[in-house]
MARMIMI-194428 format. One record per residue: chain; x, y, z of N, C-alpha, C in turn; residue number from 1. Coordinates in nm, 3 decimals. Layout:
// MARMIMI-194428
 chain      nx      ny      nz     cax     cay     caz      cx      cy      cz   n
     A       X       Y       Z       X       Y       Z       X       Y       Z NUM
...
END
This chain:
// MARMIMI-194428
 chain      nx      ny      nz     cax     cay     caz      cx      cy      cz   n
     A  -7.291   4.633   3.314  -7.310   4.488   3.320  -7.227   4.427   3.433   1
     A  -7.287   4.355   3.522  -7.229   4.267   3.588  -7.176   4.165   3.540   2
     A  -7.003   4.142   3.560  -6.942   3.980   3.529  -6.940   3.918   3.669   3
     A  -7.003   3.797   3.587  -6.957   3.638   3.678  -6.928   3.547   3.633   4
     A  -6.811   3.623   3.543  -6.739   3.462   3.443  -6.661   3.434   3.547   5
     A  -6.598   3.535   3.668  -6.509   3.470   3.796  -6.623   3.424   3.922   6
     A  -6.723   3.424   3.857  -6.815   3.409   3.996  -6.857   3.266   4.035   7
     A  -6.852   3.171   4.117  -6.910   3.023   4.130  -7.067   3.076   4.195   8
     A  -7.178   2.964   4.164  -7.319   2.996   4.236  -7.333   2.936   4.301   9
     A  -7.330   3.009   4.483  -7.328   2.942   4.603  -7.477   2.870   4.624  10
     A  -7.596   2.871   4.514  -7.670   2.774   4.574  -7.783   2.772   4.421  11
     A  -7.793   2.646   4.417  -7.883   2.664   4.214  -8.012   2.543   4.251  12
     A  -8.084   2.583   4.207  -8.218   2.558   4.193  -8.258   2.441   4.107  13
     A  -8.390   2.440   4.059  -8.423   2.380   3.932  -8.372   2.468   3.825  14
     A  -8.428   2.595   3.782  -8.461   2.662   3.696  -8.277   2.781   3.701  15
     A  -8.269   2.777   3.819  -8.155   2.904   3.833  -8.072   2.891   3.885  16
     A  -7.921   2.978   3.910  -7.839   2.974   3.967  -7.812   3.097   4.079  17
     A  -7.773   3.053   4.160  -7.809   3.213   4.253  -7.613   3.201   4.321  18
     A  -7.614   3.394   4.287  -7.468   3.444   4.296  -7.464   3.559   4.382  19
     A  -7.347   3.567   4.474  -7.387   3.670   4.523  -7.282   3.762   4.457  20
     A  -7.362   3.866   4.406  -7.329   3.997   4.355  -7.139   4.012   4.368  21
     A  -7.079   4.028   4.302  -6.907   4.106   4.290  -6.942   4.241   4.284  22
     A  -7.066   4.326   4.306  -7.014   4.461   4.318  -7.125   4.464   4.472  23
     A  -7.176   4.367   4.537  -7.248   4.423   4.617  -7.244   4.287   4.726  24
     A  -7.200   4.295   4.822  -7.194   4.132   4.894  -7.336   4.108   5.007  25
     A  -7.429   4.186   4.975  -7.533   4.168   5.063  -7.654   4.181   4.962  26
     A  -7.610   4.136   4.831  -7.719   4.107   4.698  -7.704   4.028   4.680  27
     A  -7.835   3.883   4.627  -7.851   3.769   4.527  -7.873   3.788   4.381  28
     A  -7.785   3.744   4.321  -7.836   3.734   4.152  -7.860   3.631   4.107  29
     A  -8.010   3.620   4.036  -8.056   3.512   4.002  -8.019   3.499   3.852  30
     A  -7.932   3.366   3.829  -7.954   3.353   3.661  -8.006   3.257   3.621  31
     A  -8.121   3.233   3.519  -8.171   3.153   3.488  -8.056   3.054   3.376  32
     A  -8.087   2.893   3.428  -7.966   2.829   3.347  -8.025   2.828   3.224  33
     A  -7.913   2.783   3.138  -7.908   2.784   2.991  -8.016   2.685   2.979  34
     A  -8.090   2.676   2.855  -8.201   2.601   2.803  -8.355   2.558   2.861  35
     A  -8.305   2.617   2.991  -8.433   2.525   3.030  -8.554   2.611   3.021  36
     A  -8.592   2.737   2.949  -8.721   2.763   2.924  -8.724   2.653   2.834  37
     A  -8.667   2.671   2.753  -8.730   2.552   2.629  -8.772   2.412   2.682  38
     A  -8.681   2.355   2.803  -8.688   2.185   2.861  -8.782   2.237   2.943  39
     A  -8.884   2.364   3.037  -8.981   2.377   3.077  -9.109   2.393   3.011  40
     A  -9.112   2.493   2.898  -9.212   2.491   2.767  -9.230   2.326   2.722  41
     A  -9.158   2.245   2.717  -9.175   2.116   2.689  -9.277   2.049   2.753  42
     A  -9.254   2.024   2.854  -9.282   1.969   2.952  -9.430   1.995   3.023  43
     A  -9.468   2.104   2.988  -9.652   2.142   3.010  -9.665   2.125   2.961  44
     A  -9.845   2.079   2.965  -9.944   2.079   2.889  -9.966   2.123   2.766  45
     A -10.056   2.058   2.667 -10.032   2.144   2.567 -10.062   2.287   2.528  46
     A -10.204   2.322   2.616 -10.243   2.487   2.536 -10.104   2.558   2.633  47
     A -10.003   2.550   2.712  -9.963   2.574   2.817  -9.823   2.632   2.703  48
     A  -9.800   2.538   2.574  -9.687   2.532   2.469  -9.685   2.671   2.389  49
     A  -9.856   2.683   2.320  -9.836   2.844   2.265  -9.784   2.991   2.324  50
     A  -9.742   2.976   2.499  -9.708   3.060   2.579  -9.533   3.106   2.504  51
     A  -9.581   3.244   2.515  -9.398   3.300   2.512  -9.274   3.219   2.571  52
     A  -9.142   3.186   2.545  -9.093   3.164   2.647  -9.019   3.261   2.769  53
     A  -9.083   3.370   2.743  -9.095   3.465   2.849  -9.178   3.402   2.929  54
     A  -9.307   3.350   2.926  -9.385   3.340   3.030  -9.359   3.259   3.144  55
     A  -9.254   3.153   3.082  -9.146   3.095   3.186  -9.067   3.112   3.258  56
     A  -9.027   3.189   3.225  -8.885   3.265   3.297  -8.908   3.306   3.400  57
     A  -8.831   3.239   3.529  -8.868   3.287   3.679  -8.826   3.392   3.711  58
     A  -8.747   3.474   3.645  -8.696   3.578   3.663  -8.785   3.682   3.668  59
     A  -8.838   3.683   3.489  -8.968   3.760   3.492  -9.130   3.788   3.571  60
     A  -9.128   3.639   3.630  -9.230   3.616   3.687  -9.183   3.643   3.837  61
     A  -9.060   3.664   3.877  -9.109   3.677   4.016  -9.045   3.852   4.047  62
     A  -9.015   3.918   3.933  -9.074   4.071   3.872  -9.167   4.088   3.876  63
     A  -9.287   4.012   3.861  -9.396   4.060   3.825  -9.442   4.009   3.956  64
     A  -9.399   3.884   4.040  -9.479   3.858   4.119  -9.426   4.000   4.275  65
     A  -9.354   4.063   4.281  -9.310   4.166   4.386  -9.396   4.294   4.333  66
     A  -9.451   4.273   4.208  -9.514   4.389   4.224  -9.710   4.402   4.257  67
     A  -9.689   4.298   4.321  -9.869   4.241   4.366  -9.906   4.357   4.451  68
     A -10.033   4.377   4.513 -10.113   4.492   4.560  -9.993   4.497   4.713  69
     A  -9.999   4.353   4.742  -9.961   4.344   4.919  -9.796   4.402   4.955  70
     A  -9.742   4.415   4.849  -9.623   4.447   4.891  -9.613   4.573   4.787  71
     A  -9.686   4.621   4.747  -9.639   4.727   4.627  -9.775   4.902   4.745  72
     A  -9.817   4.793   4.803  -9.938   4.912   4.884  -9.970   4.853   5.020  73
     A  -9.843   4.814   5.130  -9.853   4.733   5.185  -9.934   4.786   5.354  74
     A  -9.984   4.711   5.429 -10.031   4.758   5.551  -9.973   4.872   5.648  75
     A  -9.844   4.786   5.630  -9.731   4.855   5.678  -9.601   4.799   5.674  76
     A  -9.458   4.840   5.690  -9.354   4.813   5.658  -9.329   4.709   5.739  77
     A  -9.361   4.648   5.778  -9.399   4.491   5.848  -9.376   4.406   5.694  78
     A  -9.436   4.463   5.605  -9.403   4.364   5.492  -9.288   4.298   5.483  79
     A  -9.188   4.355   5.531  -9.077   4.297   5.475  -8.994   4.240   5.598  80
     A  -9.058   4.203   5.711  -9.045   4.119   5.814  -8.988   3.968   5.803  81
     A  -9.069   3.946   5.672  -9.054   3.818   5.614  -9.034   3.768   5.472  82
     A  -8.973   3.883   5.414  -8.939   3.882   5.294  -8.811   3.909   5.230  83
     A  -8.729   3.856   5.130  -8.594   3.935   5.141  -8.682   4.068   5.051  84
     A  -8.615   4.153   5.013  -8.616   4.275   4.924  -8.584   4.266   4.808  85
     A  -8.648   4.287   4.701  -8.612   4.308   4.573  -8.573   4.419   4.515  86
     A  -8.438   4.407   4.425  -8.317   4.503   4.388  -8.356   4.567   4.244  87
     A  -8.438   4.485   4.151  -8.447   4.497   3.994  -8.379   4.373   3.918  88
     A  -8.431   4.388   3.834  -8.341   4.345   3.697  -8.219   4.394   3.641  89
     A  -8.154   4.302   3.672  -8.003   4.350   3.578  -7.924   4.245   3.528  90
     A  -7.824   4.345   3.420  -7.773   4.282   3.287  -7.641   4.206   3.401  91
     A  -7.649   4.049   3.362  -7.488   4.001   3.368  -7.439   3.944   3.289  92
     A  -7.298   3.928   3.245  -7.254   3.841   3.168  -7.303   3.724   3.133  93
     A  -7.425   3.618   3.218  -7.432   3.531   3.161  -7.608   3.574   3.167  94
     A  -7.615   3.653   3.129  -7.776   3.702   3.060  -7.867   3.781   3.189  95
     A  -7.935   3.810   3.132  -8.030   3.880   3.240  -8.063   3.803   3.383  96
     A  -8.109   3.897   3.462  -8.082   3.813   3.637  -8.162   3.861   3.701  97
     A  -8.219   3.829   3.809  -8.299   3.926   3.910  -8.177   3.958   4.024  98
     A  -8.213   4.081   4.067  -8.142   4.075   4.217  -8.246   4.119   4.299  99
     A  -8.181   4.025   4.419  -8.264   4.044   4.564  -8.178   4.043   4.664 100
     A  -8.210   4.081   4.774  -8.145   4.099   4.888  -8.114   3.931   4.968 101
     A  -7.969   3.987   5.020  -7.873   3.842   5.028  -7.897   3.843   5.186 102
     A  -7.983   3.741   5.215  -7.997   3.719   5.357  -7.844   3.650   5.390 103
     A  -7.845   3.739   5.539  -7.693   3.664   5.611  -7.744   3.676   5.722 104
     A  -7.686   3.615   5.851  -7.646   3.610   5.987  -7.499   3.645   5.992 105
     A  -7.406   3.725   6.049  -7.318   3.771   6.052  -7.279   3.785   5.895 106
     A  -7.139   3.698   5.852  -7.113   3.685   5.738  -7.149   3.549   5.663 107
     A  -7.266   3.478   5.741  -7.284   3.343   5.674  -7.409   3.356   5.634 108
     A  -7.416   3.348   5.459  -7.535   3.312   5.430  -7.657   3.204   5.529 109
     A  -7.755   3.289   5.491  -7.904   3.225   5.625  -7.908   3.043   5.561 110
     A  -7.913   2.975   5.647  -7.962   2.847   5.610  -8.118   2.876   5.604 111
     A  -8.116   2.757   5.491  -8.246   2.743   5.426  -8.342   2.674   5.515 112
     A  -8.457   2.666   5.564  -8.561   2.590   5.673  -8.562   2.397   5.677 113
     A  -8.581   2.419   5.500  -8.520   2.298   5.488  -8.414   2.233   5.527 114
     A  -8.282   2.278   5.519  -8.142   2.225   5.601  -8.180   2.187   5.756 115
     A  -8.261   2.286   5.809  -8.270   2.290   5.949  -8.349   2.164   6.011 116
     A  -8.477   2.182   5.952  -8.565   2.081   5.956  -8.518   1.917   5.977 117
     A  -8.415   1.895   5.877  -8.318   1.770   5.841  -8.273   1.733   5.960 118
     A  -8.200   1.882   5.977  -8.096   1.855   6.109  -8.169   1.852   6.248 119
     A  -8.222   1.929   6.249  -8.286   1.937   6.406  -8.431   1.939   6.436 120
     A  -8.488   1.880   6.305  -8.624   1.828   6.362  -8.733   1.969   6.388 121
     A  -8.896   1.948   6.411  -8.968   2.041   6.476  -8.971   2.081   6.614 122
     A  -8.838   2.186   6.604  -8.830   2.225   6.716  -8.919   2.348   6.797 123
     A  -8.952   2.371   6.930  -9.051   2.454   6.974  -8.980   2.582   6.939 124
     A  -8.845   2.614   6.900  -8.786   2.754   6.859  -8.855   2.772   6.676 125
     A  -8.853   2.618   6.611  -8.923   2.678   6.512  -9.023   2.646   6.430 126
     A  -9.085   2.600   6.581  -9.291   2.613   6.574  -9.300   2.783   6.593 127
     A  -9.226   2.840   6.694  -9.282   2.952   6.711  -9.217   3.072   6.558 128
     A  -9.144   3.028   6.536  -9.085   3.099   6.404  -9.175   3.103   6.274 129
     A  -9.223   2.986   6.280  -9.312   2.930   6.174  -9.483   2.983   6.240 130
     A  -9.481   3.006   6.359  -9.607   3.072   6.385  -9.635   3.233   6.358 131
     A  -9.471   3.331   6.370  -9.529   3.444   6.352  -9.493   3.428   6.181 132
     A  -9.479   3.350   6.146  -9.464   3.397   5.961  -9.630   3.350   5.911 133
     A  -9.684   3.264   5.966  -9.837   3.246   5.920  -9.902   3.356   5.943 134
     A  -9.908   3.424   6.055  -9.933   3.603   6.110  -9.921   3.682   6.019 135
     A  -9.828   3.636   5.970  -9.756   3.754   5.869  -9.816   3.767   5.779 136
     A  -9.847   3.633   5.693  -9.896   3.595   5.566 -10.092   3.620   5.600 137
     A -10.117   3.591   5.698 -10.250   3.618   5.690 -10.279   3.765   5.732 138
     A -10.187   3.883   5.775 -10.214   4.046   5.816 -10.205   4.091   5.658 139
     A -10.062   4.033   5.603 -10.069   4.097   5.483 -10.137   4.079   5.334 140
     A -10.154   3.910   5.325 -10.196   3.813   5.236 -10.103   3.840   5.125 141
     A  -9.991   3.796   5.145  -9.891   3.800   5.049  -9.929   3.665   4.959 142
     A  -9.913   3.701   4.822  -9.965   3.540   4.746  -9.820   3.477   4.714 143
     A  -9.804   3.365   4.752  -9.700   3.286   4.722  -9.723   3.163   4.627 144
     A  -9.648   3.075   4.548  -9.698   2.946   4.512  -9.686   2.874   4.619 145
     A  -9.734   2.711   4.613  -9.624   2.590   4.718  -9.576   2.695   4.827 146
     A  -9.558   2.713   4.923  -9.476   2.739   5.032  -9.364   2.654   5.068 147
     A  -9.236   2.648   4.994  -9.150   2.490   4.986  -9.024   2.525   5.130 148
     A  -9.011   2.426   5.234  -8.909   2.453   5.341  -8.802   2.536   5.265 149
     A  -8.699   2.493   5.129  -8.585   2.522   5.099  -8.585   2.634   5.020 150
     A  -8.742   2.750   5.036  -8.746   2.868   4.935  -8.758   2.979   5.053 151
     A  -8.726   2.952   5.170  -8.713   3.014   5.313  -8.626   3.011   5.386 152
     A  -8.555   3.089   5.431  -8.450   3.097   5.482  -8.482   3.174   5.642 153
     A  -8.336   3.111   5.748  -8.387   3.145   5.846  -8.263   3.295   5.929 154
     A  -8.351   3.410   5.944  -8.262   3.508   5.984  -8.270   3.520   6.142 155
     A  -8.161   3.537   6.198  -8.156   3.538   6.343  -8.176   3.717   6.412 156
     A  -8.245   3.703   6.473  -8.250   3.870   6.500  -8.260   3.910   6.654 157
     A  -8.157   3.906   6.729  -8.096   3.946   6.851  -8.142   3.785   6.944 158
     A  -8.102   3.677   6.849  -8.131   3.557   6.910  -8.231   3.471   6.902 159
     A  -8.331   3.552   6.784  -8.470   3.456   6.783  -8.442   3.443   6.616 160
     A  -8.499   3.323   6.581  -8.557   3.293   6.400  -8.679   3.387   6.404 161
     A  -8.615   3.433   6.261  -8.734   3.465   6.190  -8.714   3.414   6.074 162
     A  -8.859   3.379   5.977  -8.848   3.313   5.842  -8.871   3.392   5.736 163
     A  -8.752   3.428   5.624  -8.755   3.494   5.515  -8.781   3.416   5.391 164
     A  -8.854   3.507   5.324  -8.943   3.384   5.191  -8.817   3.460   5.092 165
     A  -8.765   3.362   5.011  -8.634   3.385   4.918  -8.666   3.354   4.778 166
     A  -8.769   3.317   4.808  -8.858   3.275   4.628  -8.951   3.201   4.616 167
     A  -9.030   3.165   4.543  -9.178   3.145   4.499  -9.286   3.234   4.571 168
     A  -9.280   3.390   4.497  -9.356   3.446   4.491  -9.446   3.417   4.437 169
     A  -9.595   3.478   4.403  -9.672   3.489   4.260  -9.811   3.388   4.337 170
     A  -9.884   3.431   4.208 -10.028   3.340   4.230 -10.042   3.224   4.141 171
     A -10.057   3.076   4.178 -10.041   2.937   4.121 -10.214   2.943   4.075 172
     A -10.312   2.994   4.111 -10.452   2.981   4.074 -10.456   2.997   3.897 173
     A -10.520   2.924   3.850 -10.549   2.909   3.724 -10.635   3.034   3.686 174
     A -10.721   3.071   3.765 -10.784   3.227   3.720 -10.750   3.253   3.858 175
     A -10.695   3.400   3.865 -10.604   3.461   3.926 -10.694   3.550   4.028 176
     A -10.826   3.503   4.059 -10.900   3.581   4.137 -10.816   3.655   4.288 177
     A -10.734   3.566   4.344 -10.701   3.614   4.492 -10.611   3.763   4.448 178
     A -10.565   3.794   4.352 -10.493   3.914   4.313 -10.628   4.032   4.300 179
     A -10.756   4.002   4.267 -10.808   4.108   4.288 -10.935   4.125   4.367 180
     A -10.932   3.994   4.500 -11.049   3.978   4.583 -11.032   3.985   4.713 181
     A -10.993   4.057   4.807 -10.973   4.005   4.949 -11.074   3.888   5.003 182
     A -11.111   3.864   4.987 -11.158   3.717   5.011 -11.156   3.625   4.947 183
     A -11.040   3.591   4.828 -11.042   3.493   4.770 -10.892   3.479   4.813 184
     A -10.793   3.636   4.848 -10.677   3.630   4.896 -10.681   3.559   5.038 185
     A -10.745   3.568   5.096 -10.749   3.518   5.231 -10.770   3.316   5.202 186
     A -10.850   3.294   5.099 -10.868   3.176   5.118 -10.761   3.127   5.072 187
     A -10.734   3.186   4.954 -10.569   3.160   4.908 -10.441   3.103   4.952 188
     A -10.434   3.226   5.099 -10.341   3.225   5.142 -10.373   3.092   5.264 189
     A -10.494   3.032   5.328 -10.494   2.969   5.426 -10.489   2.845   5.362 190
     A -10.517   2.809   5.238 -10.476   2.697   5.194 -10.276   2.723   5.124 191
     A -10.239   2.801   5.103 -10.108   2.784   5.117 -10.048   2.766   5.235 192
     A -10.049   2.785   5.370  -9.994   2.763   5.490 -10.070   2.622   5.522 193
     A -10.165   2.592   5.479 -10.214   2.387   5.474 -10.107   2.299   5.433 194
     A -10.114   2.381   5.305  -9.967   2.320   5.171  -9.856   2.283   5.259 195
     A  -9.791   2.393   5.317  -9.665   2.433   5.375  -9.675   2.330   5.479 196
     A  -9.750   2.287   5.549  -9.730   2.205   5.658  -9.760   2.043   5.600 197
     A  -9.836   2.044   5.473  -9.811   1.895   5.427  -9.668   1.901   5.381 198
     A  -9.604   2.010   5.311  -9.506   1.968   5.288  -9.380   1.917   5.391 199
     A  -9.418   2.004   5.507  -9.319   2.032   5.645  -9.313   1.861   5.670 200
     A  -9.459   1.824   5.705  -9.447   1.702   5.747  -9.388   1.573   5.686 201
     A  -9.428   1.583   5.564  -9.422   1.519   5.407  -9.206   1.531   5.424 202
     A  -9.114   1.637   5.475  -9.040   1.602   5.467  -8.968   1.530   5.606 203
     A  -9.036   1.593   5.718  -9.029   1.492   5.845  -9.025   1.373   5.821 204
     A  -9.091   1.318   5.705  -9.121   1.167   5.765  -9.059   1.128   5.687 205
     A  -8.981   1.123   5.565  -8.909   1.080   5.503  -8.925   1.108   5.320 206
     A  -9.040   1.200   5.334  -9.044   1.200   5.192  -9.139   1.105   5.143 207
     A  -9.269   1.017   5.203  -9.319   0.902   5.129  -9.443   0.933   5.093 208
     A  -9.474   0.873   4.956  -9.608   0.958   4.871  -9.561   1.070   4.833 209
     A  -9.677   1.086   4.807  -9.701   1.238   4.746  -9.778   1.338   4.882 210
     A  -9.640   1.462   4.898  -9.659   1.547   4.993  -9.790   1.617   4.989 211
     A  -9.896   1.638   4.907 -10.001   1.694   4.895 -10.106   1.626   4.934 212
END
C-alpha cells in the first residue's frame, strides 16, 4: 500500500485529487475525493440513479477507458506521442487510485494548455502543437470525452510543445457505437476536435454562454 497521509495533492479536480507518487516521482496517483460518487449518483438523471456507484468512479472508468481497441492494439507506438501512460490500479492509504505517468519538463510538472492559453493567448507555437495532436487523434482515433484545455498538458521535446491528454479518456456516446465501428470512430473523433476548439475559443473570449 501506498501512504499519503504525508502527501499534499499538487493539483485536484472535480471528482479527484492527483499526487505524485512517494515511491515513484515520475508517477500520478489519482484519488477519488471522499463522497462524491454519492454527490455525482445524485445529481443524474433518474434511470442514470439505479447505476452501481462503481459506474462513477473515474478511476474505474478511465481503467476501462485505456483499455479501448486504439491503444490496447495500436497502429503504432506513436500512440503514446500524446498520451501520458497508464501504471494500474493501486491500493493507497486514502483508498484505491489510478496511477499514470507524471508528465514533467525537467523537474517541473508540464503546465496544463489551459494555464497557457490564459497566459499567452493562441499562439502560432501552439496552433502548430494543437495541429499535430488532431493528426494524432484522427491516425489513431483515440475516443476521448469533451477534449477540455486543463485535461492536457504541455511537454517540451528538444524545444517544441507537444500536447499530452492527462484525462478524460472513454466514449461520452449514449450507445457506444464508435468503440466498435471505424466509421462511427472517425466521426466521433472529428466532432470531438469541433468540441475542443469551441471550448479553446469559448475560453479565449472570456468564458460567455455556453461553450458548446
Amino acid at each position: 500500500m501506498i501512504d499519503l497521509s504525508n502527501t499534499k495533492p499538487f493539483a485536484s479536480g472535480g471528482n479527484r485529487d492527483c499526487y505524485i507518487s512517494p515511491i515513484n516521482s515520475k508517477a500520478c496517483i489519482k484519488v477519488t475525493k471522499k463522497e462524491v460518487l454519492k454527490k455525482i449518483k445524485k445529481g443524474k438523471v433518474w434511470y442514470k440513479k439505479f447505476r452501481s456507484n462503481e459506474s462513477f468512479d473515474d478511476n474505474l472508468r478511465e481503467q476501462l477507458a485505456y483499455k479501448q481497441k486504439a491503444i490496447t492494439s495500436p497502429v503504432d507506438n506513436s500512440i503514446w506521442d500524446h498520451l501520458a501512460k497508464w501504471n494500474g490500479m493501486v491500493d493507497t492509504s486514502l483508498g484505491p487510485a489510478s496511477e499514470t505517468e507524471l508528465i514533467k519538463n525537467d523537474d517541473e510538472i508540464a503546465e496544463t494548455l489551459e494555464n497557457y492559453l490564459f497566459r499567452e493567448g493562441l499562439t502560432d507555437e501552439i496552433k502548430l502543437a494543437i495541429e499535430s495532436f488532431e493528426i494524432w487523434l484522427r491516425k489513431h482515433r483515440v475516443l476521448t470525452k469533451n477534449i477540455i484545455p486543463h485535461n492536457i498538458v504541455l511537454k517540451k521535446i528538444d524545444g517544441v510543445i507537444t500536447l499530452k491528454i492527462i484525462d478524460g479518456l472513454g466514449c461520452s456516446s449514449f450507445i457506444p457505437l464508435p468503440k466498435y465501428s471505424k466509421y462511427f470512430a472517425k466521426r466521433y473523433v472529428e466532432r470531438r476536435i469541433s468540441l475542443m476548439w469551441s471550448r479553446i475559443n469559448w475560453d479565449l473570449s472570456g468564458r460567455k454562454g455556453d461553450w458548446k
